[in-house]
C-alpha positions in Angstrom: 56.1 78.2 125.1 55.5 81.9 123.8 56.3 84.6 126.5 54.0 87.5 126.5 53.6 90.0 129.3 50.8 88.7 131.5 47.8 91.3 129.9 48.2 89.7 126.4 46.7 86.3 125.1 48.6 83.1 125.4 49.3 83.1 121.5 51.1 85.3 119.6 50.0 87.8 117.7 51.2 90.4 114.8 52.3 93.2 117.5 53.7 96.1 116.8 55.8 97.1 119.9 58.0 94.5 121.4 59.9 94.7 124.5 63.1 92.4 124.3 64.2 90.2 128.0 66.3 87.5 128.7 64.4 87.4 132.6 60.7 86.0 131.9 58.5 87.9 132.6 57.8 86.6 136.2 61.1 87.3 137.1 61.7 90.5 135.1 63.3 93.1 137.8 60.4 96.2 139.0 61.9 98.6 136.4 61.2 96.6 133.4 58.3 95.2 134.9 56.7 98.4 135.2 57.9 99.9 131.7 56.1 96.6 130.6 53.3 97.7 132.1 52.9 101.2 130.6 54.0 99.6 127.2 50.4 97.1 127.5 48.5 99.8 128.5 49.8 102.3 125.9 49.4 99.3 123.2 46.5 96.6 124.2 47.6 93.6 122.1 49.8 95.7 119.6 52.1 95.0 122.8 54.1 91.8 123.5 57.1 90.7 126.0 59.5 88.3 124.1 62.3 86.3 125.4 65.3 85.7 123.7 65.4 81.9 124.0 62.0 81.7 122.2 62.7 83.1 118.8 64.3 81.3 115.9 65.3 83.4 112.8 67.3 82.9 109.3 66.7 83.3 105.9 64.2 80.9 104.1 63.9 81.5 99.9 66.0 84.4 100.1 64.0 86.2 102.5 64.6 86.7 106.4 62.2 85.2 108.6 61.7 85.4 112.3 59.9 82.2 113.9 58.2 80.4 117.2 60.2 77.9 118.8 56.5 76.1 118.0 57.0 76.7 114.4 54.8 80.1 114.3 56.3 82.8 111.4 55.9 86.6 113.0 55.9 89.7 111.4 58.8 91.5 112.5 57.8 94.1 114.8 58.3 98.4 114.1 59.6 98.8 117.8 61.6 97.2 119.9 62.3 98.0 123.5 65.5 95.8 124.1 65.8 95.4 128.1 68.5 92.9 127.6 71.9 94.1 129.8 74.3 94.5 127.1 77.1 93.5 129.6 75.8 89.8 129.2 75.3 89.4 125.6 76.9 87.3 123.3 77.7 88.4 119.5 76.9 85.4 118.3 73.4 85.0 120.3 71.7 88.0 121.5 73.7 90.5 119.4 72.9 88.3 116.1 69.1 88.3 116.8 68.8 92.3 117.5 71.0 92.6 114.3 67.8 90.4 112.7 65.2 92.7 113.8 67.0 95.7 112.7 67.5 94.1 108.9 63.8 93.1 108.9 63.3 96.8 109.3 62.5 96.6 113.3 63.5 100.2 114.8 65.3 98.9 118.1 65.8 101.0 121.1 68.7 101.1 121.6 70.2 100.6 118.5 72.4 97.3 118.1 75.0 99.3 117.5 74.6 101.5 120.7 73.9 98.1 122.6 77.4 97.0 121.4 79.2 99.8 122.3 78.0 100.0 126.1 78.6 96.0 126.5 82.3 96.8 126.9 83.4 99.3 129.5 86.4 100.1 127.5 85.0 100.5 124.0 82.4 103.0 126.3 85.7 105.2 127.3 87.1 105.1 123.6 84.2 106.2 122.0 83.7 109.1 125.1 87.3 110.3 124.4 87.1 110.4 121.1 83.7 112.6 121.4 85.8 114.6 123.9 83.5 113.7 127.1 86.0 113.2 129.9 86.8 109.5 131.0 89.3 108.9 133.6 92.8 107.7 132.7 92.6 103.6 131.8 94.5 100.7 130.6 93.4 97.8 129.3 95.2 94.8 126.9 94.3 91.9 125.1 96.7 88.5 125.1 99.5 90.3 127.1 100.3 88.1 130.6 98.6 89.8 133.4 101.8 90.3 135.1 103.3 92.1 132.4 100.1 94.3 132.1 100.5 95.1 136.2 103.8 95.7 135.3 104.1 97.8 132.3 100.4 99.9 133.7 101.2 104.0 133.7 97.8 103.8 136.0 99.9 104.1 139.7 98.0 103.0 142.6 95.9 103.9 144.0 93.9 102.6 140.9 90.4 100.9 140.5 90.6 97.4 138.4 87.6 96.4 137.1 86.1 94.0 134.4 85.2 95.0 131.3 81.9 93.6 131.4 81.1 93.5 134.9 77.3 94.6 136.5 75.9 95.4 139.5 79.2 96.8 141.1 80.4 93.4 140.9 84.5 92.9 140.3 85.7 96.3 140.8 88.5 96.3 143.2 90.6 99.5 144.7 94.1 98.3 144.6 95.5 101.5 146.9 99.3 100.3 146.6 101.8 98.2 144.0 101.7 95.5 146.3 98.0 95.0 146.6 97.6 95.6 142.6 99.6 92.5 141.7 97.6 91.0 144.0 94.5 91.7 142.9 95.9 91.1 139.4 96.9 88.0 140.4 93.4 86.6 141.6 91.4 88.0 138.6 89.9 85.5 136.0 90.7 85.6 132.7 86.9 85.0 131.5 87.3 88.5 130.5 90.0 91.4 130.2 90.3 93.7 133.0 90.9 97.8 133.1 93.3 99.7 135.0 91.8 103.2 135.6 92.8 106.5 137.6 91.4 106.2 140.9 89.0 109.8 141.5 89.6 110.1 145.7 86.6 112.9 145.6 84.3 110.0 144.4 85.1 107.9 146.6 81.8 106.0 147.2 79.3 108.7 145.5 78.3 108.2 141.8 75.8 110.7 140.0 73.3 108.5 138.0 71.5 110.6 135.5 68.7 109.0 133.2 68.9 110.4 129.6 66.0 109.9 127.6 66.0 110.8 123.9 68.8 113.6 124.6 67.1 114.9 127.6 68.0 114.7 131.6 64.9 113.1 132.8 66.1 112.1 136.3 68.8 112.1 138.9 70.1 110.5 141.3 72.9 110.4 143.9 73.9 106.8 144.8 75.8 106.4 148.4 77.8 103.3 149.6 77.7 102.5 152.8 80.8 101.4 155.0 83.1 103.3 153.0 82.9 100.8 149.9 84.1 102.4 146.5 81.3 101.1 144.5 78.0 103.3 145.6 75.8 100.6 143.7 71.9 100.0 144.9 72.6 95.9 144.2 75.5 96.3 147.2 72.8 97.9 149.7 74.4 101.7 148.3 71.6 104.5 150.0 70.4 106.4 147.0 68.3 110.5 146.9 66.9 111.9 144.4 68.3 115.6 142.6 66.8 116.3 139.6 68.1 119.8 138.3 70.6 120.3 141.4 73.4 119.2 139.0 73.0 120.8 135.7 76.4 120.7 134.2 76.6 116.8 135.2 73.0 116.4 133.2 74.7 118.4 130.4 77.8 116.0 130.8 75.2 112.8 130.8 73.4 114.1 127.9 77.1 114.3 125.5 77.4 110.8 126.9 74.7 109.3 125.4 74.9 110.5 122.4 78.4 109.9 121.7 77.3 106.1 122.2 74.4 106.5 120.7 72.1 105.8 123.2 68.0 106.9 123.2 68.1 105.5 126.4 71.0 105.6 129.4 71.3 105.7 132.6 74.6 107.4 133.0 77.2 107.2 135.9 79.3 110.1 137.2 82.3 110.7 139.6 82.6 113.5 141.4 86.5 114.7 140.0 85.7 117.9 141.8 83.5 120.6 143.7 82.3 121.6 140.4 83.8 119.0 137.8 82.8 115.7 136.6 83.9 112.5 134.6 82.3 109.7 133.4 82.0 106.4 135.3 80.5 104.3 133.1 77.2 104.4 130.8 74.3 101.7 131.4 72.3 101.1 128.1 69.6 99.5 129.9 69.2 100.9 133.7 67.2 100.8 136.4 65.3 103.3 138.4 64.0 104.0 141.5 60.1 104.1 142.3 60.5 107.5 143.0 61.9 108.5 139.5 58.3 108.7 138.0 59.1 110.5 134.7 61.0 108.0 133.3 59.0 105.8 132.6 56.4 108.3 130.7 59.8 110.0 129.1 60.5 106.2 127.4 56.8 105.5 126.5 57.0 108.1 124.5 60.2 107.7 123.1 58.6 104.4 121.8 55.5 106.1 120.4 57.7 108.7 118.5 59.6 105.5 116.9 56.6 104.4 116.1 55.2 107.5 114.5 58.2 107.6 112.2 56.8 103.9 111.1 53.9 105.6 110.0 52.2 103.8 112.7 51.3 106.3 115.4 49.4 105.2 118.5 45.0 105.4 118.8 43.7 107.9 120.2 42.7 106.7 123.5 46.7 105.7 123.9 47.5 109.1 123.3 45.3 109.9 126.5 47.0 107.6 128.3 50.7 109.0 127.8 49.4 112.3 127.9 47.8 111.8 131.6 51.4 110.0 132.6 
């Protein structure tokens, strides 16, 4: 069965904007809900929701095609708003179908190669040093044995271990001495490889989230765990405020971020490594937002239309009323 978002017929038609979910769309989370809902607005039927399960693509007489799971060939689409977390995605599934669109001439946002760098949080801190955006100290491996890793680590403790592809706050662990590291270590899984990394004691339960929007600080704000837990992560129950423009040099810092991964569209974290310093956490390449933060949505609605635009494609005048009243 075709998944659209709820203002669009029950069949599918040639649209021109897609956003890209793996939720459907009754159990799409309120930020994505409510970007779907400006996208429909914005784009009457030249809007649909797809999920990923309900697209089959290859190449038939030479050609790529895209297809219904009901048989159904689509045009590819000239946007596409991929709110997929790249933490979850699989090269071979969800990475392979957004590599599709792309070669079918789809402009995706973000890019699959952006997408790809931000699944990993330690190809995120390899691609930050290397565009000289400060990352605190890590370690990471790939077959070694785990205890040879705790081992061998030049990351003392107090260190934070987390997963390489964790969300949500979820497995990252503060390991304050040796003893308590290898035993951490020695209850991890080894779905996925782990990260050692230098423990910021200023942070300690504060992280800066700053939304970047097409290289521009569109919102801010300060995330706040509660019963001195190191992860300050709304999913954990973290109290969050609102500070656009009280942190410049961090929404400078957020901004060199993004673009080092290439992101039109981030939502990135930031310790605290001083009074007036900062280092980068991590980088989400599809966040959230809170109610509150109303320019973010309007900031991404138009980051669509200007992808759009460079499709030759820009949007009818009474859309261009709409984005211009948001």
């Amino acid at each position: 069965m075709v998944t659209q978002h709820p203002a669009q017929p029950a069949v599918p038609a040639p649209a021109e904007v897609w956003m890209l979910v793996r939720q459907r769309p009754t159990e799409l989370r309120r930020s994505t809900r409510e970007l779907a809902d400006a996208l429909a607005e914005a784009y009457g039927p030249r809007f649909a929701v797809w999920h990923s399960d309900e697209l089959l693509f290859g190449v038939r007489g030479g050609r790529l095609v895209l297809r219904t799971l009901g048989g159904l060939d689509l045009a590819a689409p000239a946007v596409v708003c991929v709110r997929q977390v790249p933490g979850f995605m699989h090269v071979d599934r969800e990475v392979t179908l957004m590599r599709h669109l792309e070669a079918m001439g789809s402009i995706l946002v973000n890019a699959v190669d952006a997408q790809f760098k931000a699944r990993n949080k330690l190809w995120q801190a390899q691609e930050l040093a290397l565009a000289g955006v400060p990352v605190p100290d890590t370690v990471s491996y790939a077959t070694a044995p785990m205890e040879g890793v705790v081992h061998s680590t030049d990351t003392a403790p107090p260190c934070v271990v987390k997963s390489v592809v964790g969300t949500k706050g979820g497995q990252v662990f503060l390991a304050p001495d040796a003893d308590m590291l290898r035993g951490v270590a020695g209850s991890l899984t080894q779905e996925a490889p782990f990260l050692f990394q230098e423990y910021v004691a200023h942070s300690h339960g504060r992280t800066l989230r700053v939304v970047v929007v097409d290289g521009e600080p569109v919102d801010a704000v300060l995330h706040s765990s509660r019963n001195g837990a190191l992860a300050a992560n709304i999913a954990k129950g973290s109290a969050a405020n609102r500070c656009p423009g009280r942190h410049p040099r961090a929404e400078e810092l957020a901004v060199r971020a993004a673009r080092a991964l290439g992101l039109d569209i981030a939502g990135v974290d930031l310790l605290f490594a001083g009074e007036d310093g900062y280092t980068v956490c991590e980088v989400n390449a599809v966040p959230g937002w809170r109610p509150e933060m109303t320019g973010v949505v309007p900031a991404i609605t138009a980051c669509v239309a200007d992808r759009l635009a460079a499709r030759g494609r820009p949007l009818a005048p009474a859309a261009e009323g709409r984005l211009a009243r948001d």
